[in-house]
C-alpha positions in Angstrom: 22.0 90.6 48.5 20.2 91.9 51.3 18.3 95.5 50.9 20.4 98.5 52.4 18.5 101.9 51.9 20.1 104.9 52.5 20.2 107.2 55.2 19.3 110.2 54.3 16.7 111.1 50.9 18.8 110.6 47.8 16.9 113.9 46.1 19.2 115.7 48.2 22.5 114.1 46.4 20.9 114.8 42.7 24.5 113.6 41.4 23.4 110.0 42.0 20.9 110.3 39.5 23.6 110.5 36.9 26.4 108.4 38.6 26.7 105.0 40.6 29.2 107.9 43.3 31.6 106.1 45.5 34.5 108.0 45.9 33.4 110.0 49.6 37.4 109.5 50.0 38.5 111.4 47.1 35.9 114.2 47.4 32.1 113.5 48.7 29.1 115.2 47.1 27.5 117.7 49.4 24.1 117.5 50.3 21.9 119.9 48.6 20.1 121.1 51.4 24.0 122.6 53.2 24.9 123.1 49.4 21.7 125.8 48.6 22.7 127.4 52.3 26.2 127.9 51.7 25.4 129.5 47.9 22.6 131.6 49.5 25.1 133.2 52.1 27.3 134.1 49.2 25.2 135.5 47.2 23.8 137.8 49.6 27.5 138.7 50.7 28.3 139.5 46.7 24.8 140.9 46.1 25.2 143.4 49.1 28.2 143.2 50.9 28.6 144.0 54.5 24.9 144.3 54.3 24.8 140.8 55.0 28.2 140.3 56.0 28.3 142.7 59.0 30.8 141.8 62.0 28.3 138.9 63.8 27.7 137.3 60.4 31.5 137.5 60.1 31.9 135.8 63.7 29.3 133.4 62.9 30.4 132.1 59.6 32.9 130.3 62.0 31.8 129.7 64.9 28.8 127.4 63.8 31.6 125.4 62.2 34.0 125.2 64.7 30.7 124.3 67.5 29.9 121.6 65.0 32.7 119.9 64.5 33.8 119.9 67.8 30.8 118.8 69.1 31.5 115.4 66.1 35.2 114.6 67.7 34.0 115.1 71.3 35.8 117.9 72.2 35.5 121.8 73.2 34.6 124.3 70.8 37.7 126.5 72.4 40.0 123.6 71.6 38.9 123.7 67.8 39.7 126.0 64.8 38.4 126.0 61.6 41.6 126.7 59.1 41.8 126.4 55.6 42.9 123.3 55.1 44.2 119.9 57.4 48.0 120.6 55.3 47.4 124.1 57.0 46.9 122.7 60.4 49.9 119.9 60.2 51.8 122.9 59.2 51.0 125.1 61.9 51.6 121.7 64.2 55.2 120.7 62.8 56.6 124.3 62.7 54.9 125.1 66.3 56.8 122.5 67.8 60.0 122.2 65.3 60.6 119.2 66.5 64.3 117.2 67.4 64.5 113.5 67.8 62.8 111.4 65.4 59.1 111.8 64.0 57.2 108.6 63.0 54.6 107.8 60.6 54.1 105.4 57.5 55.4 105.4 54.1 52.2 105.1 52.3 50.8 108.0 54.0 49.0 111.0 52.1 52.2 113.3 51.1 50.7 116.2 53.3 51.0 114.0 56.3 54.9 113.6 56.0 55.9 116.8 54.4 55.6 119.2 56.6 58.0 116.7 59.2 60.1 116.2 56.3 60.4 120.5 55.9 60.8 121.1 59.5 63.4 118.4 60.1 65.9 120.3 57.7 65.7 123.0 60.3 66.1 121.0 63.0 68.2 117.8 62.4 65.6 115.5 63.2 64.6 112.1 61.6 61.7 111.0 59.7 61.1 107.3 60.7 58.5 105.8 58.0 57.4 102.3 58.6 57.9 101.0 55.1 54.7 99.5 53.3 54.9 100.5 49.9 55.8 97.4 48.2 53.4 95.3 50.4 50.5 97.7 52.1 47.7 95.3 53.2 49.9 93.9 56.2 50.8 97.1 57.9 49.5 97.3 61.7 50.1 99.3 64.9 52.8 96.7 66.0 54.6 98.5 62.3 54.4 101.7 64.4 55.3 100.3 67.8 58.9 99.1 66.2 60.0 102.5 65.3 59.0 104.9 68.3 61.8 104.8 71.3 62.6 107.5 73.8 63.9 109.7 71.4 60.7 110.2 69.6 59.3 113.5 69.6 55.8 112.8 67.3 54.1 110.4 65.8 51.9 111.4 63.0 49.6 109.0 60.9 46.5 109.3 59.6 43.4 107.9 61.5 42.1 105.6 58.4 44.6 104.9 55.6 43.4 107.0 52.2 44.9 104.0 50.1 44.2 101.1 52.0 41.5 101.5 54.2 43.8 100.7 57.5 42.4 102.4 60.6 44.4 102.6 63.6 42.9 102.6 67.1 43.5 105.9 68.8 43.3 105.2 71.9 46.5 102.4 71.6 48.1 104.4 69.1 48.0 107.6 71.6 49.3 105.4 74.7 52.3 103.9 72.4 53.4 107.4 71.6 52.9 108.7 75.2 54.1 105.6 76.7 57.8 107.1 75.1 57.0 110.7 75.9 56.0 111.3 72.1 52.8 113.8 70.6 50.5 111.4 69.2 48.8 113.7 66.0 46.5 112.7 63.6 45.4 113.2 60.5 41.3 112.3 60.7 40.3 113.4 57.0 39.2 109.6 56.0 37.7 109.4 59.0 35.9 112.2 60.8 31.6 112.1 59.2 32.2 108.0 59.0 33.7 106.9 62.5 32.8 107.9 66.0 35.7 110.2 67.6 36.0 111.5 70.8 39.7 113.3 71.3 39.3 113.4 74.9 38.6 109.6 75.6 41.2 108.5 73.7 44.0 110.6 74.5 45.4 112.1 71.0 47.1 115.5 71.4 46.3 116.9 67.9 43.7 116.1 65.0 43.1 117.7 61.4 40.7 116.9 58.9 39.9 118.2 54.9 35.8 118.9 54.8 35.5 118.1 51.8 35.5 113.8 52.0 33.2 112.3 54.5 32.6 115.4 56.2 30.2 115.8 52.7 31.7 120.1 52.9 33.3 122.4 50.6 36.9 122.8 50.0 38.6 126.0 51.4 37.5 124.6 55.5 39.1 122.6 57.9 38.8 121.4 61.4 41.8 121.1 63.9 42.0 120.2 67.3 44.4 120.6 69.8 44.8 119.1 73.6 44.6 121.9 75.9 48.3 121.3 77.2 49.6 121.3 73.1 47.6 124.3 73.0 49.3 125.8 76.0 52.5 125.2 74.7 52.2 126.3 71.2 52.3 129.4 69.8 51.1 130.4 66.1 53.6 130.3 63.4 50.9 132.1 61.2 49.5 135.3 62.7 46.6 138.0 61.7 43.9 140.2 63.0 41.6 137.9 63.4 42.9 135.5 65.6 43.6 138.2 68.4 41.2 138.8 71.6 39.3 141.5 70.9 39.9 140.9 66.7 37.6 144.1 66.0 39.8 146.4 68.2 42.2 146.7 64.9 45.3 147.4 67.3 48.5 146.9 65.4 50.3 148.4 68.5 50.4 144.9 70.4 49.7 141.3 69.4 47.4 139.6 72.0 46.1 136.2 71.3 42.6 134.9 71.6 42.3 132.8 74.4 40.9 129.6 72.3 41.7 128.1 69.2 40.6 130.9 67.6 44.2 132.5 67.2 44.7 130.2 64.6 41.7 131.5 62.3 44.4 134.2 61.6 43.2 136.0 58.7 39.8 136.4 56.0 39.2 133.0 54.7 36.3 131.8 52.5 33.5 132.7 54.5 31.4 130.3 52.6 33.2 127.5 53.1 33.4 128.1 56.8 29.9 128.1 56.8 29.2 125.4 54.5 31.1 123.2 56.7 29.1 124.0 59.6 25.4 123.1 57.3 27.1 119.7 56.2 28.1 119.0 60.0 24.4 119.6 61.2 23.5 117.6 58.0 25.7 114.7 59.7 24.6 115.2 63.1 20.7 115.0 62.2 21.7 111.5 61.0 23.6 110.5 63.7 27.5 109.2 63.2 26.7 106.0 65.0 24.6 104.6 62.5 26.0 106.4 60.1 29.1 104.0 60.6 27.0 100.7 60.6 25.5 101.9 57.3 29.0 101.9 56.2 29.7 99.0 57.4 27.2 97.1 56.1 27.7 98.2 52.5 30.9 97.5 52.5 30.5 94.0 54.0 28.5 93.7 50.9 31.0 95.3 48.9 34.1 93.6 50.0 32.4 89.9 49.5 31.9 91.0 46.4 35.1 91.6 45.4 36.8 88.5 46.7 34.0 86.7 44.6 35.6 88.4 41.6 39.1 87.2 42.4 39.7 90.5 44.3 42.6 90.6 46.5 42.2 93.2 49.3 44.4 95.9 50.5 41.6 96.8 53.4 41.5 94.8 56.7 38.0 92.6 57.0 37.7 93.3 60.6 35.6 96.2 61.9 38.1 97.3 64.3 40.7 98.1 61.4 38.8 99.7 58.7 36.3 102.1 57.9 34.5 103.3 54.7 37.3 102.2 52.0 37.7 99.4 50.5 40.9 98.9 48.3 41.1 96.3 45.9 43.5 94.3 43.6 42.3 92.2 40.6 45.1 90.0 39.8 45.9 89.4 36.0 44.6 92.9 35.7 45.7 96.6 36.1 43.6 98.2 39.2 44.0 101.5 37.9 42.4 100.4 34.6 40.0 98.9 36.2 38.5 102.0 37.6 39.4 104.1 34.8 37.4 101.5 33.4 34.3 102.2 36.1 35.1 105.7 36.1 33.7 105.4 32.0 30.5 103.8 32.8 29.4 106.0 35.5 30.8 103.9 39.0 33.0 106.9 40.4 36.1 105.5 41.9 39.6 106.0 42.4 42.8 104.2 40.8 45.2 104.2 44.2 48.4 102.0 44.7 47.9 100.0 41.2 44.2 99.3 43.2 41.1 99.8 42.8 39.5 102.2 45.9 35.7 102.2 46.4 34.3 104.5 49.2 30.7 104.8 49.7 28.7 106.9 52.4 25.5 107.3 53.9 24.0 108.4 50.6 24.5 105.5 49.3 22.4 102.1 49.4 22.8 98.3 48.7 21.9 98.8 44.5 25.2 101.4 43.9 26.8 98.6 45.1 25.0 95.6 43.2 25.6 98.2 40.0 29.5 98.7 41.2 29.8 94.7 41.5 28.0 94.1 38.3 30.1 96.7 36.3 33.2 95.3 37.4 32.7 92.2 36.8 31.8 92.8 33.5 35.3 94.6 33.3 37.7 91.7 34.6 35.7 89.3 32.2 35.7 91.5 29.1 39.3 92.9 29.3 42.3 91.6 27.9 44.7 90.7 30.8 48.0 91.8 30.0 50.9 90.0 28.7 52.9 88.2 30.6 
C-alpha cells in the first residue's frame, strides 16, 4: 500500500493518538489550533463579559465566518449567513417560499432534508416526490431525479453528497434539470462543503446549507447558508429579530427594516463561540487548500475502497470520482454491517453503522496507516465472527 501522509500535523488532532477516527461524516474532530481559539474567546466573554464581548467583537464573531465560508463555496459574503444549524436554513427556505406543485428529492435522504417539505406541504397541498432507493441505494443517479421533476415542480432539494451512500450529484446538471422545468434547485452541502470544491455561482444552484460540524472540522451550534441573489430578492424571513435589521444597534422596535444582505437571517443572539469557531476551522481549511484537500481524500479512499472489495465488501459508494466524495459505504455479505462497525467502533476504528452498512469517512487528518489499521481490523472481524444463521 502506497504511503499517504496527512495534510496537516496530526498533533493538532490529539484524538488520533487514541483512535484510528474516520467518521468526518458523523461529526469531525476539530483541529486544536481553531479548538484553543474558539475556548479562549469564551472564556474571556464568561471571565469578563462585554469587556471582551463589546458590539465589534459581537459583529465580528460572525462576520469572519460568514467571509470564510463564503469565500469556500465561491460566493459573496452578502449572499451568506451563518444560522444555527443547515435544518434552520432548509427551514427558513421551505416556509419562505411555501411551496405548491410538487417538491423532489430522494428517499434515503437525511430526515432534515425532507421534513421541512413534508411540514410545509400540509399547508400548502403540495407533493413530496422521493425517488425511492431504500431497498436498493447503490444504483440511484441523477437520471432517478430527472424522472420525477415536470413542469409542475416547484423545488428540488437533495443533498450534495449522500450521508449514507456516498452518492454525489453534480450541481451544475442537477441545477439545469431543475431550471430546465422552472424548479429551485437547493442543496443540502453538509457531506460535502471542507471535502469538494464548490462554487454556487458557476454552477447555478439557487440555495445551499451546511452543518459545521462534519468536514467543515467546526463546532455544533454554526451553519452556513447561501442564497442566489434573485431567491434572496424574493424571500422574506419567516424568523425575525434584532439582529438581522440594518442598523441592528439602533434597538428600534417602532419599524422592522431588513439588513440589506444575508445578514437578516442571523436574527437573534446565537452561540457566539460557535460562530467564531467556524470561522478558525474555515481558515484552518483554507491554509490547506480544498483542492488537494479533495485528492487526499481521494486517494485514501481509493485505498480504502480496494480494500474492502478484497474483503468481500459490496459497495453502496460509486467508484468513480465524479460521483463520490469522502464516504465510503460498505456491505459485508454473510454479515451484519452495523455489527461490523459496532464491532470497529470497540477496538478504536471510529465509524458509523448506516443502512445495515458499514460507513467509513476519513479527512485530511488522516493518512494511508488509519486506513491499513481500519482494513486490518475489519478483516479480522468478518474472519472471527460468527455469520448469522441462515
Amino acid at each position: 500500500m502506497a504511503r499517504i501522509d496527512s495534510l496537516a500535523p496530526r498533533a493538532d488532532f490529539p484524538a488520533l493518538d487514541d483512535y484510528t477516527y474516520l467518521n468526518s461524516a458523523s461529526i469531525s474532530v476539530m483541529p486544536l489550533p481553531a479548538r484553543e481559539a474558539m475556548e479562549e474567546f469564551s472564556r474571556r466573554i464568561l471571565h469578563a463579559g462585554t469587556v471582551s464581548l463589546d458590539e465589534e467583537a459581537e459583529v465580528q464573531a460572525l462576520e469572519l465566518a460568514r467571509e470564510g465560508a463564503a469565500r469556500l463555496i465561491g460566493a459573496p459574503a452578502e449572499n451568506v449567513a451563518i444560522t444555527t444549524s443547515a435544518t434552520e436554513g432548509l427551514d427558513q427556505l421551505a416556509w419562505g417560499l411555501r411551496p405548491t406543485g410538487n417538491i423532489v428529492s430522494v428517499d434515503i435522504e437525511f430526515p432534515s432534508v425532507t421534513y421541512p417539505w413534508f411540514r410545509v406541504a400540509r399547508e400548502t397541498g403540495a407533493e413530496v416526490r422521493l425517488v425511492r432507493r431504500w431497498d436498493d441505494p447503490a444504483p440511484l443517479c441523477l437520471d432517478d431525479v430527472a424522472a420525477l421533476i415536470d413542469k409542475e415542480t416547484s423545488v428540488v432539494c437533495v443533498s450534495h453528497v449522500q450521508y449514507a451512500t456516498g452518492h454525489r450529484f453534480d450541481l451544475g446538471k442537477l441545477a439545469a434539470l431543475a431550471h430546465d422545468k422552472g424548479a429551485l434547485c437547493i442543496v443540502d452541502a453538509t457531506q460535502s462543503t471542507g471535502v469538494i470544491p464548490i462554487d454556487v455561482q458557476a454552477t447555478g444552484i439557487d440555495a445551499l446549507v451546511s452543518a459545521s460540524y462534519k468536514w467543515l472540522c467546526g463546532p455544533f451550534g454554526a451553519a452556513v447558508v447561501y442564497m442566489a441573489p434573485h431567491l434572496f430578492n424574493r424571500l422574506e424571513p419567516v424568523f425575525v429579530g434584532w439582529r438581522g435589521t440594518a442598523d441592528m444597534w439602533a434597538f428600534d422596535a417602532r419599524e422592522l427594516t431588513y439588513a440589506p444582505s444575508m445578514r437578516r437571517y442571523e436574527y437573534s443572539t446565537m452561540s457566539y463561540p460557535s460562530g467564531y469557531g467556524l470561522s478558525q476551522a474555515l481558515a484552518y481549511l483554507e491554509n490547506l487548500d480544498i483542492e488537494a484537500v479533495f485528492r487526499h481524500v481521494l486517494r485514501l479512499t481509493d485505498l480504502l475502497m480496494e480494500g474492502l472489495e478484497r474483503l468481500g465488501a459490496r459497495l453502496l459508494t460509486p467508484r468513480d470520482y465524479e460521483r463520490r466524495a469522502g464516504i465510503v459505504t460498505a456491505r459485508f455479505p454473510g454479515h451484519a454491517g452495523e455489527a461490523v462497525a459496532a464491532e470497529l467502533n470497540r477496538r478504536g476504528v471510529i465509524v458509523s453503522p448506516r443502512f445495515g452498512s458499514t460507513r467509513f469517512s476519513p479527512h485530511f487528518f488522516n493518512d494511508s496507516e488509519d486506513i491499513e489499521r481500519a482494513l486490518a481490523a475489519t478483516a479480522d472481524i468478518l474472519h472471527s465472527r460468527p455469520r448469522p444463521s441462515p
